[in-house]
C-alpha positions in Angstrom: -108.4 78.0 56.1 -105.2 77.0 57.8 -103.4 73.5 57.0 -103.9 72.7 61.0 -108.1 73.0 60.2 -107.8 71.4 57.0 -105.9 68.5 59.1 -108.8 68.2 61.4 -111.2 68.5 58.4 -109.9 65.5 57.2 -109.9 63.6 60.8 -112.7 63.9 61.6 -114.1 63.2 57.7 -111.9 59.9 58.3 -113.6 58.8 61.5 -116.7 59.5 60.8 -116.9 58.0 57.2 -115.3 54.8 58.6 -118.5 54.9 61.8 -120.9 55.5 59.2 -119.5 52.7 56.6 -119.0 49.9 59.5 -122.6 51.0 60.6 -124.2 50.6 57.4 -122.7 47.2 56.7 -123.4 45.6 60.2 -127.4 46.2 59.6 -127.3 43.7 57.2 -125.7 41.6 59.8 -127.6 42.0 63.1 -130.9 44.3 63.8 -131.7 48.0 64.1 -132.7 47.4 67.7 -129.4 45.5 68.5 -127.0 48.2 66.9 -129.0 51.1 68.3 -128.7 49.1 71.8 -125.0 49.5 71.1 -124.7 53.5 70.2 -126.3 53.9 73.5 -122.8 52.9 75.0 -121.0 55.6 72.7 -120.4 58.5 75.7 -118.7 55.5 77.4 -116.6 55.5 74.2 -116.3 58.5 74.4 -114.9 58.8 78.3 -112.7 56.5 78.0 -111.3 58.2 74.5 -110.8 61.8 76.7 -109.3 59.2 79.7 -106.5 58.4 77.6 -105.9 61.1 74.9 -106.6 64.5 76.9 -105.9 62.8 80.7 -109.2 63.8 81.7 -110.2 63.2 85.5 -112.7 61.2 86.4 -115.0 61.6 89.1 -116.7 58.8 91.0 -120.3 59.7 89.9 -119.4 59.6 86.4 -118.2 55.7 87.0 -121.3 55.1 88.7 -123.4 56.7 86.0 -121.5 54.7 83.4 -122.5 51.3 85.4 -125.7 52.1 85.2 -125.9 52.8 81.8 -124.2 49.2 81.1 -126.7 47.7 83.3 -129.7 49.4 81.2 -128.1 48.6 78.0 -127.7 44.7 79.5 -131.4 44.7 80.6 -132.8 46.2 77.6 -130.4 44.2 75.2 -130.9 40.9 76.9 -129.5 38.1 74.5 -130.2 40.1 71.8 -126.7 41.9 71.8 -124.2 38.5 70.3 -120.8 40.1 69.8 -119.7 37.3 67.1 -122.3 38.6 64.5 -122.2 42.2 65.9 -118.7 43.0 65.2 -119.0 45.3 63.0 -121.2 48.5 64.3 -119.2 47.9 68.0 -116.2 48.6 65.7 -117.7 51.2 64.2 -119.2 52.9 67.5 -115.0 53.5 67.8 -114.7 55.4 65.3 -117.7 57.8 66.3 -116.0 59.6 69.4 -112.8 60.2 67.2 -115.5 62.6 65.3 -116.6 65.1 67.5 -112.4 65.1 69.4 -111.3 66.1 66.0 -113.1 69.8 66.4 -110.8 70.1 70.1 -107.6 69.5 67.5 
């Protein structure tokens, strides 16, 4: 293996270790249903993540599908979704999009 794949071996290694670790520790924090509620917003992560490091375009129906994943991740959270205690797995949920990138490197 090249030292460019062993470079984006360890990246993505990094990033997802540091998703998985965060995650881990905010279920004794919060609830499964609360921090699942929050992974459901990780392809927003994950546009906004190709928006700034590759300068991806982004077309109006992908906003509008984005707002309406907000709204479904609002409606189902409801209160349950308290960012004070919750800090750790939204943290964590920005590491996760840094995983799957590294392969593009």
């Amino acid at each position: 293996m090249t030292s460019r794949e062993w470079s984006a071996i360890l990246f993505a290694g990094v990033f997802l270790s540091a998703h998985f670790g965060l995650w881990f520790e905010s279920l004794n924090h919060t609830s499964v249903a609360s921090s699942t509620l929050i992974l459901a917003l990780q392809p927003a992560i994950a546009l906004i993540g190709g928006l700034i490091f590759f300068k991806e375009k982004i077309q109006l129906r992908t906003l509008l599908a984005l707002g309406i994943a907000f709204i479904g991740v609002a409606i189902v959270g409801g209160g349950n979704l308290g960012l004070g205690r919750d800090v750790l797995y939204v943290i964590s949920y920005l590491y996760y999009p840094f995983f799957p990138l590294s392969f593009i490197y």
